[in-house]
C-alpha positions as a Markdown table, in Angstrom:
| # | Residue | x | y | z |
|---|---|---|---|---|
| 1 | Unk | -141.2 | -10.4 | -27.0 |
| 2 | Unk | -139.5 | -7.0 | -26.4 |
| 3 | Unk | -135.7 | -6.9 | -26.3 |
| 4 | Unk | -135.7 | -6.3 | -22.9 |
| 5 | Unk | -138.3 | -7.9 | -21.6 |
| 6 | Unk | -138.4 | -11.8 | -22.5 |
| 7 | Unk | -141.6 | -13.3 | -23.7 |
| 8 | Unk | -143.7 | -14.7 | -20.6 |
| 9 | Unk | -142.1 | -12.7 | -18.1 |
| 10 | Unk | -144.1 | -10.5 | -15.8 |
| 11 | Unk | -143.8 | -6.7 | -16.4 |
| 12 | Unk | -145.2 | -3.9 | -14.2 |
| 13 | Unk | -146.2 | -1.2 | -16.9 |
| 14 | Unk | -147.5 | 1.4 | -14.4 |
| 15 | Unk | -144.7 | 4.3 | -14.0 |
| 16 | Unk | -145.1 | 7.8 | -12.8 |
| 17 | Unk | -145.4 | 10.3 | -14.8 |
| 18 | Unk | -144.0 | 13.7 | -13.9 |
| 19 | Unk | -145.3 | 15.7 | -17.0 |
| 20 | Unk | -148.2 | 18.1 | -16.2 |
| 21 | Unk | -152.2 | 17.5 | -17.2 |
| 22 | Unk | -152.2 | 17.2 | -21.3 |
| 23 | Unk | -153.0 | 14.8 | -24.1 |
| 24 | Unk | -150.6 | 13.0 | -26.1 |
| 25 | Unk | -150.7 | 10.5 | -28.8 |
| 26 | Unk | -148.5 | 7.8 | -29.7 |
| 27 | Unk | -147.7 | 6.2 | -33.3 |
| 28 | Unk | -144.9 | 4.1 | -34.4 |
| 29 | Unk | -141.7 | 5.4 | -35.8 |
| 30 | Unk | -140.5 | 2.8 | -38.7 |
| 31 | Unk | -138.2 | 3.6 | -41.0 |
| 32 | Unk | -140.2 | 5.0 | -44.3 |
| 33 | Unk | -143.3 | 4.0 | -42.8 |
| 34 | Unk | -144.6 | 6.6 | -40.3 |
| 35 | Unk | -146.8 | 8.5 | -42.1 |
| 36 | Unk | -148.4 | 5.3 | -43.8 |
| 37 | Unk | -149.2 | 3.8 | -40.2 |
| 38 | Unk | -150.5 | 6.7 | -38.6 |
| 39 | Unk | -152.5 | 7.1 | -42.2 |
| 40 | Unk | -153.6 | 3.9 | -42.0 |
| 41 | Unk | -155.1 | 4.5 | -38.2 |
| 42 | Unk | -152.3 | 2.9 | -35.8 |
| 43 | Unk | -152.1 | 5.6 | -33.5 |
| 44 | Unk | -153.7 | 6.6 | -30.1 |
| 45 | Unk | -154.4 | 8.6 | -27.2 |
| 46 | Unk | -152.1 | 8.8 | -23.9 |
| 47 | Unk | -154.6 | 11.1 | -21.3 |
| 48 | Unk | -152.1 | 12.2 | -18.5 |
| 49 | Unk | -154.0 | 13.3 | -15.2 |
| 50 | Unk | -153.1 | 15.2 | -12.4 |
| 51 | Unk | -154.3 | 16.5 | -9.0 |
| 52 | Unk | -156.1 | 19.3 | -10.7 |
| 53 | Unk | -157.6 | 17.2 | -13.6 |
| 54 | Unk | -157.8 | 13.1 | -11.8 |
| 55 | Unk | -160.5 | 12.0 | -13.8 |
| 56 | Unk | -163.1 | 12.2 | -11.1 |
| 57 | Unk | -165.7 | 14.7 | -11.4 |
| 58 | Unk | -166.5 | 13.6 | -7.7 |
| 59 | Unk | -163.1 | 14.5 | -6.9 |
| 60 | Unk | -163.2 | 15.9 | -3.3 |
| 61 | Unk | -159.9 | 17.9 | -3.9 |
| 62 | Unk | -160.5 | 21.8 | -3.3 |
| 63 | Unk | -158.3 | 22.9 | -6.3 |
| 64 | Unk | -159.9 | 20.1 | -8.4 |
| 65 | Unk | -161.5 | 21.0 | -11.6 |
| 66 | Unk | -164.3 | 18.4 | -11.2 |
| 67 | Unk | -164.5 | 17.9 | -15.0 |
| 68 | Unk | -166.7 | 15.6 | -16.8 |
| 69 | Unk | -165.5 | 12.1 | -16.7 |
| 70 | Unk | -166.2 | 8.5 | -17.7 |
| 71 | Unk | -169.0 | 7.9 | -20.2 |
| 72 | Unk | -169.1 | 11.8 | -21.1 |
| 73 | Unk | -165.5 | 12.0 | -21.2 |
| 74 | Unk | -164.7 | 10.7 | -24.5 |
| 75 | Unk | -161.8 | 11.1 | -26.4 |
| 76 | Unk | -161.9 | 11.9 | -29.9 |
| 77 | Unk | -159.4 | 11.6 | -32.7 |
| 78 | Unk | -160.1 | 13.2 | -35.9 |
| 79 | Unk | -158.1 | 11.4 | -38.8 |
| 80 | Unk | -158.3 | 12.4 | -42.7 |
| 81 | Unk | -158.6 | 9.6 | -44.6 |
| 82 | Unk | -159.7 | 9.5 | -48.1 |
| 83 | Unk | -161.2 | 5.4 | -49.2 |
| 84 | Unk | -162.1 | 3.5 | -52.2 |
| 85 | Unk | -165.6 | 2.6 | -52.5 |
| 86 | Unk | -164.3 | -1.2 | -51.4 |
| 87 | Unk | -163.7 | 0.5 | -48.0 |
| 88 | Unk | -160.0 | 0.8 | -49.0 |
| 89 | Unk | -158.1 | 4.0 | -48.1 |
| 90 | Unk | -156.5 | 5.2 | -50.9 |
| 91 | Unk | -152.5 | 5.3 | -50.1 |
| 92 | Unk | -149.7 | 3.7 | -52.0 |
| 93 | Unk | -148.3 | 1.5 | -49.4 |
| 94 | Unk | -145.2 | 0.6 | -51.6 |
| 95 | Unk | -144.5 | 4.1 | -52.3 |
| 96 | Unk | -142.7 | 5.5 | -49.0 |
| 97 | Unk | -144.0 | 9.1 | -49.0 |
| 98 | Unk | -147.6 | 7.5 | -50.3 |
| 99 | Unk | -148.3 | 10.5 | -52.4 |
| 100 | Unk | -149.4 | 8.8 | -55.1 |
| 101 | Unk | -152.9 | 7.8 | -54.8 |
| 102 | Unk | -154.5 | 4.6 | -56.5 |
| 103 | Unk | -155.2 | 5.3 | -59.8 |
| 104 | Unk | -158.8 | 3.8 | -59.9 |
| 105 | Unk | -159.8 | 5.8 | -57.0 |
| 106 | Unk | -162.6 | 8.0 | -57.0 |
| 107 | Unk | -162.4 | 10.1 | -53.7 |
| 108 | Unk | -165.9 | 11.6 | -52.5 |
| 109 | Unk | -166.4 | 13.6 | -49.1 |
| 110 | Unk | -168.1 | 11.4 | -46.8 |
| 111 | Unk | -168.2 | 11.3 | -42.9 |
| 112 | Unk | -167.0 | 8.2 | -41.4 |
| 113 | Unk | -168.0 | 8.3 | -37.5 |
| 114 | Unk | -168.8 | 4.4 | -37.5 |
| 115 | Unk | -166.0 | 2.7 | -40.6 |
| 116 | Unk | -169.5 | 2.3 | -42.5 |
| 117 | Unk | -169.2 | 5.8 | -44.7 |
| 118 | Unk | -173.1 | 6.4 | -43.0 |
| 119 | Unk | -174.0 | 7.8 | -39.6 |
């Protein structure tokens, strides 16, 4: 349930979008609590396309890039987290800046491309 938008009720969420070919990303804004969401991971992509860029690398548009698309366009976040061996990030959740990392942790540099610490 939104506040404008009662629970149940049908709701067309395709709008236009005016703004030019880019990449944006989205996170919450809750008082206190920004950075330890997006540090946490809730954020994500929004991919705005145009006539130039639509997507379609089969695009039969003249002024069309014809960029990859699909499966080999895949959007990437890179995110600096730092975890616990438990699999816990390290962040004070309680503390609003969350500067103050756990004292039992032990950071160590390792890749994360799968949330399993290995390739």
């Amino acid at each position: 349930h939104y506040a404008n938008i009662p629970a149940g009720s049908p709701f067309n969420w395709d709008y236009d979008n005016p703004e030019i070919m880019n990449t944006l990303w989205y996170h919450d804004h809750r008082l206190d609590f920004t950075a330890t969401n997006v540090y946490a991971g809730f954020s994500g992509f929004y991919l705005i396309f145009d006539e130039r860029d639509s997507n379609n690398e089969r695009d039969r548009n003249p002024r069309a890039f014809r960029l990859p698309s699909g499966k080999y366009d895949i959007p990437l976040i890179l995110h600096d987290v730092m975890f616990q061996p438990n699999g816990q990030v390290i962040w004070d959740f309680f503390t609003p800046d969350g500067a103050s990392p756990h004292p039992e942790a032990r950071p160590a540099p390792v890749d994360v491309g799968n949330s399993q610490g290995t390739p």
